[in-house]
Z-matrix of the N, CA and C atoms (Angstrom, degrees):
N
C 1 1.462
C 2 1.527 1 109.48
N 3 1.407 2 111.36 1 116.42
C 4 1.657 3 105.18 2 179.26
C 5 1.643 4 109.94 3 -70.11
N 6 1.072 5 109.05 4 166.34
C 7 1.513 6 149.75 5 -169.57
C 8 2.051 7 85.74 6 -69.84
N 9 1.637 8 97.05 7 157.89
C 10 1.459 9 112.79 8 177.51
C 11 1.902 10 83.31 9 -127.08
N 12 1.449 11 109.62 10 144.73
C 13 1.561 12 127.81 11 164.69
C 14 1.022 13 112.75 12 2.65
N 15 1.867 14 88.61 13 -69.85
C 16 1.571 15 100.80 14 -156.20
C 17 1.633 16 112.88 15 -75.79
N 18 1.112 17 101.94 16 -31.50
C 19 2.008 18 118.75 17 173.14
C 20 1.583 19 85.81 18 -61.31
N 21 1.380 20 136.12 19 -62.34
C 22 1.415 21 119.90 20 -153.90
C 23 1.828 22 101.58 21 -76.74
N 24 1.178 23 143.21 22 -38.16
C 25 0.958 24 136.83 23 172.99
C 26 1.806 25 129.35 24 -71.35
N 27 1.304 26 104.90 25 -10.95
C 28 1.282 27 112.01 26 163.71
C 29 1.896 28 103.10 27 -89.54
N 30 1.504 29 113.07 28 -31.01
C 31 1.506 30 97.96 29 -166.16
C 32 1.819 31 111.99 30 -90.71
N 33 2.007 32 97.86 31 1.60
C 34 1.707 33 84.67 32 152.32
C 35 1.618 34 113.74 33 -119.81
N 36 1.445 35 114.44 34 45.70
C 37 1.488 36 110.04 35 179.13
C 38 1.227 37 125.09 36 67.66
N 39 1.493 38 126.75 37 -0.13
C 40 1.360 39 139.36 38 153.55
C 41 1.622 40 114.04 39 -39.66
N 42 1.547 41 108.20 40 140.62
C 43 1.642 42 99.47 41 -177.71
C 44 1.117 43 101.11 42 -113.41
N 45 1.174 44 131.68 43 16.35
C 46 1.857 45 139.98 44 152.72
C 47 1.210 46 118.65 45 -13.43
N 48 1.855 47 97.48 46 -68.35
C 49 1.720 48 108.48 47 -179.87
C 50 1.517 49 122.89 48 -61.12
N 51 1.475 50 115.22 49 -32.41
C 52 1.210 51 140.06 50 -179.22
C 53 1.357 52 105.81 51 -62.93
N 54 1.126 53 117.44 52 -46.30
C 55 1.683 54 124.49 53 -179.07
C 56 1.176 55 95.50 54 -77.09
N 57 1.005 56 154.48 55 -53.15
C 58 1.514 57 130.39 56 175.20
C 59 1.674 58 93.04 57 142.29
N 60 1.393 59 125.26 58 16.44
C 61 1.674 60 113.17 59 -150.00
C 62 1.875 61 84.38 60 -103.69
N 63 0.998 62 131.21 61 -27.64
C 64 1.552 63 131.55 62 -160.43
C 65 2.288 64 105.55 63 -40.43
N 66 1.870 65 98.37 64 -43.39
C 67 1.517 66 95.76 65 -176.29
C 68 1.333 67 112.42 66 -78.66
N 69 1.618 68 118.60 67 -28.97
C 70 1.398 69 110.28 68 150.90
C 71 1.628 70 137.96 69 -28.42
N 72 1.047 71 106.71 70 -54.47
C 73 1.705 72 128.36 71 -166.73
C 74 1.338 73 94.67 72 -84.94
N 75 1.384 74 124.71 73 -51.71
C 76 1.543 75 103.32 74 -176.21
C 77 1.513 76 113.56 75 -79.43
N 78 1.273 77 119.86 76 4.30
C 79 1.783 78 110.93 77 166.57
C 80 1.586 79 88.35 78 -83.31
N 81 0.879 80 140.81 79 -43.34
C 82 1.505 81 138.66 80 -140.16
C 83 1.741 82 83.92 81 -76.01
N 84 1.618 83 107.20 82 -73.83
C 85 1.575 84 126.54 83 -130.77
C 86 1.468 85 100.21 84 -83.81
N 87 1.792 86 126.38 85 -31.00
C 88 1.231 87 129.94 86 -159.76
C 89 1.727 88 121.81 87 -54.75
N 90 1.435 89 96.86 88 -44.58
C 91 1.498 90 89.30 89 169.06
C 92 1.543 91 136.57 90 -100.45
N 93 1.521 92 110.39 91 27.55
C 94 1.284 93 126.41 92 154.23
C 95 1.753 94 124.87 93 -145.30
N 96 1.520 95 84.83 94 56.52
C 97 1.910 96 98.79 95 -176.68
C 98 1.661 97 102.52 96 -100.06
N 99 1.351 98 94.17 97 -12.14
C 100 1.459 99 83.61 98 165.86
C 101 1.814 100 128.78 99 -109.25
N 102 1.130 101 104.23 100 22.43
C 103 1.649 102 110.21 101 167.28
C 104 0.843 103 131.87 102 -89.39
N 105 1.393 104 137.01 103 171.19
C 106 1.345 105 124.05 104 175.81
C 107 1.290 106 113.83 105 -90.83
N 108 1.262 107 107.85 106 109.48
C 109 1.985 108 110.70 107 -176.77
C 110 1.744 109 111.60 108 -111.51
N 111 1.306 110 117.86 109 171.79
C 112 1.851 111 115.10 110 155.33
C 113 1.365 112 87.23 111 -114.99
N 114 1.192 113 101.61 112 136.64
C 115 1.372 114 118.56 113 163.24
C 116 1.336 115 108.40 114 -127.50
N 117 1.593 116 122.77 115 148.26
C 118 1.514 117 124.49 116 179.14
C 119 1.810 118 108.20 117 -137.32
N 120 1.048 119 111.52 118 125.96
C 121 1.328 120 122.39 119 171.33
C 122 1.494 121 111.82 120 -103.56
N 123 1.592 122 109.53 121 128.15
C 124 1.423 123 101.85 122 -173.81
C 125 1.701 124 105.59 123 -124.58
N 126 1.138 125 85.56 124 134.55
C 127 1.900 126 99.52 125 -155.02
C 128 1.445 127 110.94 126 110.83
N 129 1.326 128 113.86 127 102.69
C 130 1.357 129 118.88 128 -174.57
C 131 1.900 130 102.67 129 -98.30
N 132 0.731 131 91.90 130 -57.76
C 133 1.524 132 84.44 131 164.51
C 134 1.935 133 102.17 132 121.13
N 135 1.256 134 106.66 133 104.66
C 136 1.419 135 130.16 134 -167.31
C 137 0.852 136 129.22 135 -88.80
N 138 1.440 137 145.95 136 120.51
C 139 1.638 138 130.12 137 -175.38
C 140 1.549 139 116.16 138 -112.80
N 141 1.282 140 105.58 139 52.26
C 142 1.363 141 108.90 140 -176.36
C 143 1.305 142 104.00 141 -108.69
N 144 1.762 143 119.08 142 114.61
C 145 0.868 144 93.08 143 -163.03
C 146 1.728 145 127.29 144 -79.79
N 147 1.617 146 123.99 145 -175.96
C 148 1.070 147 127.71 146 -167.32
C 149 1.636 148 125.44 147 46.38
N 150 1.317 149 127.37 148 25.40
C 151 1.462 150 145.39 149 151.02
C 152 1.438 151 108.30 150 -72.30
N 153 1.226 152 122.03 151 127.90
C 154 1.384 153 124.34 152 150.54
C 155 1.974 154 113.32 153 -29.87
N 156 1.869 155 82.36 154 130.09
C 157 1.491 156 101.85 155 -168.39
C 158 1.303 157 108.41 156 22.84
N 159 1.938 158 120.56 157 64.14
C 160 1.308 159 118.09 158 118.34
C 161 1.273 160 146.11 159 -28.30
N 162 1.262 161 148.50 160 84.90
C 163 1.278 162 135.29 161 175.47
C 164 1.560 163 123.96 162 -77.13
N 165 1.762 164 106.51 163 41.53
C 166 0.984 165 113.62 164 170.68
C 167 1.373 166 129.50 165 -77.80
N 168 1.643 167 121.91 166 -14.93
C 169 1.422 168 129.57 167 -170.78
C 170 1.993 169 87.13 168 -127.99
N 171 1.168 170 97.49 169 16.59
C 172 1.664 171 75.05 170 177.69
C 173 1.397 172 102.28 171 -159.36
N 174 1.130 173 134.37 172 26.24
C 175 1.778 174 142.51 173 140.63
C 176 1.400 175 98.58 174 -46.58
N 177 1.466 176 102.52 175 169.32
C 178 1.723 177 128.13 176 151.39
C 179 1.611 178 90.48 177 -90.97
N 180 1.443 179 77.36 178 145.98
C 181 1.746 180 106.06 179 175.84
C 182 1.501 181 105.99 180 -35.33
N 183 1.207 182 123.37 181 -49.50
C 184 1.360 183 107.99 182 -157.35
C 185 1.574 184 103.98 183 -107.41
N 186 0.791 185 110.38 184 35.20
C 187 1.960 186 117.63 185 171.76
C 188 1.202 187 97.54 186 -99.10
N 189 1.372 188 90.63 187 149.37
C 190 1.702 189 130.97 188 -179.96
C 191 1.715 190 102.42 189 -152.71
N 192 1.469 191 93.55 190 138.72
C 193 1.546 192 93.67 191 177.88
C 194 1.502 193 138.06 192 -26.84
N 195 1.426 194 125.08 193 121.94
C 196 1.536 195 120.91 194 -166.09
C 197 1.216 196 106.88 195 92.64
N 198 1.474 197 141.93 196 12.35
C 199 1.418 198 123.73 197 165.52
C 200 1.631 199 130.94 198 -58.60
N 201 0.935 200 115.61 199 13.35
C 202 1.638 201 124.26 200 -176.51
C 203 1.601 202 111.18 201 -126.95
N 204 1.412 203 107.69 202 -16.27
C 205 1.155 204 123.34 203 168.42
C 206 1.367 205 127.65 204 -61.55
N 207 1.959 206 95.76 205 -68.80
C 208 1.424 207 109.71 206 166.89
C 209 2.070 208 109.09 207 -56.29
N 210 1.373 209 117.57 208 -43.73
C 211 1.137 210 109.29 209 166.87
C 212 1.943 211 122.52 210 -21.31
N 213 1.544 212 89.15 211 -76.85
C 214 1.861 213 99.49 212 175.50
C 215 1.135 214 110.41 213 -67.98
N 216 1.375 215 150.16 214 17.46
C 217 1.066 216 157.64 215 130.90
C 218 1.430 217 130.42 216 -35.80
N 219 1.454 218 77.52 217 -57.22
C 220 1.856 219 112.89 218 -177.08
C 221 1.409 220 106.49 219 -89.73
N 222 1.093 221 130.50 220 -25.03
C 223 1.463 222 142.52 221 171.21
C 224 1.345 223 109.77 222 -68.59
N 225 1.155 224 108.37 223 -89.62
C 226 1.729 225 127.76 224 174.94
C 227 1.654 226 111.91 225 -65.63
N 228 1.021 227 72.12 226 63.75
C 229 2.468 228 81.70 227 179.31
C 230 1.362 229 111.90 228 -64.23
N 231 1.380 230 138.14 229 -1.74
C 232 1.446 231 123.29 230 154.90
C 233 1.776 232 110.93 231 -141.53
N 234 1.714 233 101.33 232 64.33
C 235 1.497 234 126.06 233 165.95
C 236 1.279 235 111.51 234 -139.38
N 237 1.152 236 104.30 235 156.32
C 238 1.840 237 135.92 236 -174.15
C 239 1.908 238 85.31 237 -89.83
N 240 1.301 239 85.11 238 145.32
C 241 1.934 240 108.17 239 -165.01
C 242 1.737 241 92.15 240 -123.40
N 243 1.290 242 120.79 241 114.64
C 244 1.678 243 102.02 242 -176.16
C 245 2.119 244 80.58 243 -130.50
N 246 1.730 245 95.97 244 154.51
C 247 1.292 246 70.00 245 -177.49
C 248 1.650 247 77.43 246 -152.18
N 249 1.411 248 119.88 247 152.02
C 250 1.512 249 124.13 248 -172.20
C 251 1.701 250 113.43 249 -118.16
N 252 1.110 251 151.59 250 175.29
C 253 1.176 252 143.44 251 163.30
C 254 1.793 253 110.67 252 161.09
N 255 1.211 254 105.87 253 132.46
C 256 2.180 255 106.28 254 178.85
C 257 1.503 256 129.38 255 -43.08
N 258 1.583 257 81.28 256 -28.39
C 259 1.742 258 81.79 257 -158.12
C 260 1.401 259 114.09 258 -91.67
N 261 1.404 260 140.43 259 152.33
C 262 1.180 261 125.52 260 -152.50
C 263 1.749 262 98.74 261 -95.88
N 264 1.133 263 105.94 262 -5.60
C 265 1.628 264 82.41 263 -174.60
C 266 1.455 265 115.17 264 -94.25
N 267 1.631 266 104.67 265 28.85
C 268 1.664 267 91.86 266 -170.80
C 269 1.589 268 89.88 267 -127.46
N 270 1.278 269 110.00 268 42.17
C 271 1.787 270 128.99 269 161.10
C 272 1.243 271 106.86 270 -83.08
N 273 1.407 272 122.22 271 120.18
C 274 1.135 273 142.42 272 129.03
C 275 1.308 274 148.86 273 164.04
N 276 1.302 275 116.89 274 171.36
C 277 1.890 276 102.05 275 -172.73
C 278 1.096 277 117.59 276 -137.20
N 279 1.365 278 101.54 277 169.40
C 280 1.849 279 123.13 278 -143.90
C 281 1.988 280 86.10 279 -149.97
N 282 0.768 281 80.65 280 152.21
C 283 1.791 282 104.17 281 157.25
C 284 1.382 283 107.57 282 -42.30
N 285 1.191 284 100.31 283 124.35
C 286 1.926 285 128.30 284 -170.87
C 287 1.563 286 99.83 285 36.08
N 288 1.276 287 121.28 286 30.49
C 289 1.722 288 124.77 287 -176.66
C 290 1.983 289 100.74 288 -113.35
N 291 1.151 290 129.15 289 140.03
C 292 0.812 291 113.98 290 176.23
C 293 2.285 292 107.16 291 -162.92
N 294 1.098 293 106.94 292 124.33
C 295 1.246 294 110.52 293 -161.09
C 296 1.682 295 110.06 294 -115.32
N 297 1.063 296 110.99 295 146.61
C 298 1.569 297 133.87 296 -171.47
C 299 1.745 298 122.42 297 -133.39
N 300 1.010 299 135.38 298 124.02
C 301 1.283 300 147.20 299 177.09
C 302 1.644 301 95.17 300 -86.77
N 303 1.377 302 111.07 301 120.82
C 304 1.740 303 132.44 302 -166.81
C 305 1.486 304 112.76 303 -179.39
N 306 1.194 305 108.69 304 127.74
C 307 1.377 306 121.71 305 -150.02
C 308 1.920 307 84.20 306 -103.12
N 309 1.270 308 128.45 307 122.91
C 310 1.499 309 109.93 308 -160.72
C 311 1.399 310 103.20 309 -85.42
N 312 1.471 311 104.96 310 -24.55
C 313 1.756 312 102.66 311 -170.16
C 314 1.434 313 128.02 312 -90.56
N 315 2.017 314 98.51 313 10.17
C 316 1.264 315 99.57 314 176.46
C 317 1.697 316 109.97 315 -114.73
N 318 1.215 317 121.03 316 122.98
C 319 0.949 318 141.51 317 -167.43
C 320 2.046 319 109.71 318 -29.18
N 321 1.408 320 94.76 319 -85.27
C 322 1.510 321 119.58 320 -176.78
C 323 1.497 322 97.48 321 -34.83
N 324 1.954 323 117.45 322 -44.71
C 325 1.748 324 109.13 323 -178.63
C 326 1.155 325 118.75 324 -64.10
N 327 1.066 326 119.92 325 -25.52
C 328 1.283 327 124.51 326 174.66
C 329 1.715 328 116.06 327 -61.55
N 330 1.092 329 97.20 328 -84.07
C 331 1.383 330 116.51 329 169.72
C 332 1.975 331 108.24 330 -23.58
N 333 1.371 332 92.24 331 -61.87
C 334 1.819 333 76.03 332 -176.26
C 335 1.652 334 104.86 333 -89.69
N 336 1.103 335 122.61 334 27.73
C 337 1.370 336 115.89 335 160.32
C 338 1.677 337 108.59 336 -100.08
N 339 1.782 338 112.30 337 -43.95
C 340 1.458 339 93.99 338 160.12
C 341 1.370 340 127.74 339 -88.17
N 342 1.489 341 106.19 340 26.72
C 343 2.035 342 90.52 341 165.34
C 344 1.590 343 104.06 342 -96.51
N 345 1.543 344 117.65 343 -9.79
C 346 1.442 345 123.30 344 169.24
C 347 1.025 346 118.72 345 -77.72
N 348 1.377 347 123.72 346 -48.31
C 349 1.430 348 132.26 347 164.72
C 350 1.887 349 118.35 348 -51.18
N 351 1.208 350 91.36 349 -53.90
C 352 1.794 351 86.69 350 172.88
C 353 1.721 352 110.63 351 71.08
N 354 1.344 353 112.75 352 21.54
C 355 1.506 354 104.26 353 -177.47
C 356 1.383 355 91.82 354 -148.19
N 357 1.892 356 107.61 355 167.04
C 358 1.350 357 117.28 356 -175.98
C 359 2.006 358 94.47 357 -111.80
N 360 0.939 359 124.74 358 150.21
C 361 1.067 360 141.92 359 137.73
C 362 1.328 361 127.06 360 -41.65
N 363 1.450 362 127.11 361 138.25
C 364 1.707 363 150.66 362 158.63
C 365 1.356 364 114.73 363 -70.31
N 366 1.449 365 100.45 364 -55.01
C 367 1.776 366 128.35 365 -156.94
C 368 1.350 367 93.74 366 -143.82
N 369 1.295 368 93.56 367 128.11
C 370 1.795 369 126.91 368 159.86
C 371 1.387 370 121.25 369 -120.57
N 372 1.221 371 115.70 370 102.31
C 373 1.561 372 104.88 371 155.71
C 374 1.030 373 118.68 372 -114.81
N 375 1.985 374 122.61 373 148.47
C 376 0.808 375 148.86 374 169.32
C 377 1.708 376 129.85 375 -72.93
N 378 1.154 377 130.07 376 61.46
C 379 1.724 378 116.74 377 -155.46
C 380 2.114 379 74.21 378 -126.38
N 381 1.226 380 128.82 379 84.92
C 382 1.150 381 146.73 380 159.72
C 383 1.304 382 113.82 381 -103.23
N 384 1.467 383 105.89 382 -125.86
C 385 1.586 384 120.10 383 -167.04
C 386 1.261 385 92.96 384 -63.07
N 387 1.525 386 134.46 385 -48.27
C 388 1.414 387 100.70 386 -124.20
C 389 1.353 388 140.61 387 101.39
N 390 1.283 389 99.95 388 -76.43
C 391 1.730 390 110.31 389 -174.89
C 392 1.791 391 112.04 390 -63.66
N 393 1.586 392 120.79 391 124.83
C 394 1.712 393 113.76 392 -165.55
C 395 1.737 394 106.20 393 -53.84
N 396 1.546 395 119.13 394 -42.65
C 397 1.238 396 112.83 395 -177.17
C 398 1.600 397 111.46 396 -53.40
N 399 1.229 398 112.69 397 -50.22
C 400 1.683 399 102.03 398 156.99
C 401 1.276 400 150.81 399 -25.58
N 402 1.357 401 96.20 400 -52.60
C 403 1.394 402 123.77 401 -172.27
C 404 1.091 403 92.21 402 -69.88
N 405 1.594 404 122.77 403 -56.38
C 406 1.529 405 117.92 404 -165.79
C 407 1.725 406 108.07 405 -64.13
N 408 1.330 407 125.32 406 -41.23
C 409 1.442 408 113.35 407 174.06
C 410 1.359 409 113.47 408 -84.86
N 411 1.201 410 106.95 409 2.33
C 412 2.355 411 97.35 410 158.52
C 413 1.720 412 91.50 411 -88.41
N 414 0.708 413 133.76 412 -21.24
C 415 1.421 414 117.02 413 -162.44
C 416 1.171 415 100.88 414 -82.38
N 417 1.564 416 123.72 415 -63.96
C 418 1.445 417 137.93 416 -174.12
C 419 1.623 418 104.53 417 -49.77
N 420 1.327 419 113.23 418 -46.91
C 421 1.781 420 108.63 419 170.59
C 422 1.122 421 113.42 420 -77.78
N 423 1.403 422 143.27 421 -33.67
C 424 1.396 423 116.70 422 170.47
C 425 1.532 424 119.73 423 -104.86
N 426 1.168 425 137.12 424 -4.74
C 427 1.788 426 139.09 425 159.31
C 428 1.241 427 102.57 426 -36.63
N 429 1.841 428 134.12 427 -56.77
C 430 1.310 429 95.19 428 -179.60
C 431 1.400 430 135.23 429 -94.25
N 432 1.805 431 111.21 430 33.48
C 433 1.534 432 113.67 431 154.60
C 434 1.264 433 110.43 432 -99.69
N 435 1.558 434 143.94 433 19.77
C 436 0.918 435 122.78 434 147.31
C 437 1.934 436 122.81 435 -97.75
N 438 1.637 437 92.00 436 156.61
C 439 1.376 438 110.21 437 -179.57
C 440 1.151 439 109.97 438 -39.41
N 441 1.738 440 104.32 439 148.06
C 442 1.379 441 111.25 440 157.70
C 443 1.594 442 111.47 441 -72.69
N 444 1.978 443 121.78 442 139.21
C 445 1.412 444 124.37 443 -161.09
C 446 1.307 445 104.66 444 61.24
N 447 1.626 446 130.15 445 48.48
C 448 1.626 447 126.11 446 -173.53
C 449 1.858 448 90.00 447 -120.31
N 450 0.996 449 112.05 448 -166.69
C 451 1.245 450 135.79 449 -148.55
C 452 1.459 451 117.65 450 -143.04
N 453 1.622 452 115.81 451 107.53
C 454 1.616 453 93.74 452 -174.25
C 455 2.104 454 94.45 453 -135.63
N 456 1.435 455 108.62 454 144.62
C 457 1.197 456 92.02 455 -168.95
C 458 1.362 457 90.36 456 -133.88
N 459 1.312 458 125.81 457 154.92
C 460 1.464 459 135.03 458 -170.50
C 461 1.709 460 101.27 459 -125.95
N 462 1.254 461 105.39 460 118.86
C 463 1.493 462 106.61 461 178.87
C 464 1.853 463 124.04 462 -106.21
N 465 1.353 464 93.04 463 147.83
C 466 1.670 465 87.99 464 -178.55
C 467 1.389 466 111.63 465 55.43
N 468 1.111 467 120.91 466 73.93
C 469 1.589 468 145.38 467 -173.35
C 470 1.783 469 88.44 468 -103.45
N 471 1.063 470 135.75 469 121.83
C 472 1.336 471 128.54 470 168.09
C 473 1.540 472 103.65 471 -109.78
N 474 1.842 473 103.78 472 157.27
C 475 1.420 474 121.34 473 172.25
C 476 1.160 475 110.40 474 -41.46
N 477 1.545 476 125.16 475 114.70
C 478 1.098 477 125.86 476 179.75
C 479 1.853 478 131.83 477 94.90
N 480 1.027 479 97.57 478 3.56
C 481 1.263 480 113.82 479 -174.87
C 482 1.457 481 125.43 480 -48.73
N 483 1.353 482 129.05 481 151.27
C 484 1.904 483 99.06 482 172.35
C 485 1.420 484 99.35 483 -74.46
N 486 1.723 485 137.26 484 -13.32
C 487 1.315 486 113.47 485 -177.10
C 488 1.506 487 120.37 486 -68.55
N 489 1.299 488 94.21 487 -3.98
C 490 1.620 489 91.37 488 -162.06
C 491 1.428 490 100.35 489 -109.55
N 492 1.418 491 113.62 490 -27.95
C 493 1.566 492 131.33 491 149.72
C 494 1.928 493 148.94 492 -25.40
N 495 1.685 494 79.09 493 -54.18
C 496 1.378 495 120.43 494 170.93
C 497 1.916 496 118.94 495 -97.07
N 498 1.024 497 115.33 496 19.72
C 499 1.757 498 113.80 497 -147.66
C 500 1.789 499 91.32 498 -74.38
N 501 1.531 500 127.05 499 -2.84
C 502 1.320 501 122.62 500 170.14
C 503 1.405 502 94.50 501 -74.30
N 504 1.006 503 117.78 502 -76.24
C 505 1.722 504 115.87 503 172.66
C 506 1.546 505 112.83 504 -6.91
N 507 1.624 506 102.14 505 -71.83
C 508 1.365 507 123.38 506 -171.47
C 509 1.480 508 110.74 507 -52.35
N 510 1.122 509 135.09 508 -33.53
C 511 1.446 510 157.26 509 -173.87
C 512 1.668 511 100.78 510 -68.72
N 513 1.247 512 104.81 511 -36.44
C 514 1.760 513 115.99 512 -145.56
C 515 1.581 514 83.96 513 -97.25
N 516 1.232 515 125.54 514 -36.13
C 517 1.286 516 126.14 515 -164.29
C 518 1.441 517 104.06 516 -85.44
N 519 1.386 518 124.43 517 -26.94
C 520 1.694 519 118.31 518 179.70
C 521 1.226 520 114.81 519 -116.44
N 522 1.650 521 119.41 520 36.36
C 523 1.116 522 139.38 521 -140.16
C 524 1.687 523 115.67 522 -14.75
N 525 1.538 524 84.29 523 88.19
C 526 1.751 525 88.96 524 172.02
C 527 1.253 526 115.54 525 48.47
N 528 1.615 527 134.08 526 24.47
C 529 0.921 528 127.22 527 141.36
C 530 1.489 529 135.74 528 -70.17
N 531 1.344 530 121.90 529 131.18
C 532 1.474 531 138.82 530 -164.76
C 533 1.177 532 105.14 531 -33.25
N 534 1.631 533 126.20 532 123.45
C 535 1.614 534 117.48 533 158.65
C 536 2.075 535 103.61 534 -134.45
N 537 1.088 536 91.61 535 -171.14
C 538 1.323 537 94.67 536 -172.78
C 539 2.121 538 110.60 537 -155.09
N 540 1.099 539 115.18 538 124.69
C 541 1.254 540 106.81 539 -173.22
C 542 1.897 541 107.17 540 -88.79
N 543 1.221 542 131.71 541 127.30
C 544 1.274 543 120.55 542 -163.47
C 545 1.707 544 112.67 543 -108.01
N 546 1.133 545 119.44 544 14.91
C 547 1.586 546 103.59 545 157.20
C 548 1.996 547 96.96 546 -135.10
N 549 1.283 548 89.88 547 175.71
C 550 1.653 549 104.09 548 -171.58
C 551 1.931 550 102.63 549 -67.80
N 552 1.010 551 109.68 550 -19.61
C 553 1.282 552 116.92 551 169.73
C 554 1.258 553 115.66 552 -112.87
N 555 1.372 554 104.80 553 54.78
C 556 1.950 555 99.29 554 -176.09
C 557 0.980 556 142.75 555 28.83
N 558 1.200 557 139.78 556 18.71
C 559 1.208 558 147.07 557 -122.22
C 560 2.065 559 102.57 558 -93.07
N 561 1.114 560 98.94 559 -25.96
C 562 1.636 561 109.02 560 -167.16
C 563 1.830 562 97.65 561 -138.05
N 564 0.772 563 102.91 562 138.18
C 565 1.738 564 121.71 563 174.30
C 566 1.475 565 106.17 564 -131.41
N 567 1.682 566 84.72 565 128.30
C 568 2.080 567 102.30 566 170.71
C 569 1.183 568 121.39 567 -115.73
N 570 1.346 569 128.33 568 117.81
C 571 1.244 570 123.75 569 164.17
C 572 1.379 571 139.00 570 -104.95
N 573 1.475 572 131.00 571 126.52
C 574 1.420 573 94.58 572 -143.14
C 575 1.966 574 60.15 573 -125.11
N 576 1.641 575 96.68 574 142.17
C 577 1.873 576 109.79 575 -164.73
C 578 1.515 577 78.52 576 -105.29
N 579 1.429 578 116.89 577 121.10
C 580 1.234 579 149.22 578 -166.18
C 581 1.600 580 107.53 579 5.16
N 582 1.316 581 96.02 580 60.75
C 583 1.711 582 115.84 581 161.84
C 584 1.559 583 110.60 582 -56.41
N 585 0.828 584 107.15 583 -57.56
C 586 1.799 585 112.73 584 -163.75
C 587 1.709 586 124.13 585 -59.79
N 588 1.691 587 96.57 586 -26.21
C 589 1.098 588 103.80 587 175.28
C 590 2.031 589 110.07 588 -149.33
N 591 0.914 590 110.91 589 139.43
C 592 1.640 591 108.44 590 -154.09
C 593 2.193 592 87.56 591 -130.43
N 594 1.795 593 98.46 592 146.21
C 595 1.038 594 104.97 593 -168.63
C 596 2.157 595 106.98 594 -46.30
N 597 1.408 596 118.67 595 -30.21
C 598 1.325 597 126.99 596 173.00
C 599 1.208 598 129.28 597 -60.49
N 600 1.772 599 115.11 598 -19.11
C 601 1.045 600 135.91 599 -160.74
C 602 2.287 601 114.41 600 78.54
N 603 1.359 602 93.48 601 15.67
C 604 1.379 603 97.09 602 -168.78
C 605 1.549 604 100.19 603 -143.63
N 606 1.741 605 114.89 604 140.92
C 607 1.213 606 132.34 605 178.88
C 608 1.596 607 112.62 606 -77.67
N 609 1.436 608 114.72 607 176.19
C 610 1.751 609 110.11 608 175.63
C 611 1.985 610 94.03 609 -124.12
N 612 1.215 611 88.63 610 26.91
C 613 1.773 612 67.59 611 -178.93
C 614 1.879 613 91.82 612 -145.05
């Protein structure tokens, strides 16, 4: 019997479930976890300590870098797992897992990480810095490698944030494509890049 989100993200030390995001993802992900997608999570999750969003004092016990990774791994059983982050100790690969050192908010890294890559994205998540000015330049550099009807989610949005601050910005950057913030404290942002209406008149998700 396979694993549910929240079972797979607690059983690699991921704090996903903990944050409350696990009923999110399965409205989103459930009825296309079995396709073949790229999905990229950026922020692998580092234990060095005193680095920006270390999850060295605040993992589950049994995490080691990439626990949310191997999670969608185990989730999405016939997708490519790409996952980006600075710090060097959150290198490495596993089966359909595959990791990259890319700084998200600097332009040029981006860029020559997808002229190597050569593919667009389904699913994007954001579980990086953190910080909204961030968020807003990971978004603006990677939104246009994801798919048209793709998926982009912004994590740990805090009260007050400039993302939540700036959302004309934010608007301008996914050109006014539909998003939605899903707790009373923003906590998670969805963007679905012209979800609502697709050149067919029909979505893929």
């Amino acid at each position: 019997m396979s694993l549910d989100l929240s079972e797979l993200f607690n059983k690699y030390g991921s704090d996903k479930d903990r944050n409350g995001y696990s009923p999110l993802y399965h409205t989103l992900f459930d009825k296309i976890k079995n396709n073949n997608l790229n999905i990229l999570e950026i922020g692998i999750g580092s234990v060095i300590p005193n680095v920006p969003s270390s999850m060295k004092e605040y993992a589950l016990p049994n995490y080691k870098p990439g626990g949310s990774l191997r999670a969608w791994r185990d989730y999405f059983i016939n997708s490519r797992i790409v996952g980006v982050d600075i710090q060097p100790d959150t290198q490495f690969t596993e089966d359909r897992i595959e990791t990259y050192l890319c700084n998200s908010i600097a332009q040029e890294d981006v860029k020559n990480l997808m002229n190597d890559l050569k593919i667009e994205f389904d699913i994007i998540i954001d579980d990086g810095c953190h910080d909204g000015n961030s968020q807003i330049f990971t978004l603006n550099n990677f939104y246009p490698y994801l798919k048209q009807n793709g998926l982009y989610i912004v994590e740990d949005i805090y009260e007050g944030s400039e993302f939540i601050n700036n959302r004309k910005v934010v608007k301008q950057i996914v050109n006014n494509d539909p998003l939605f913030f899903s707790s009373l404290v923003n906590n998670q942002c969805v963007i679905f890049k012209n979800h609502l209406v697709s050149s067919e008149g029909l979505t893929n998700f």
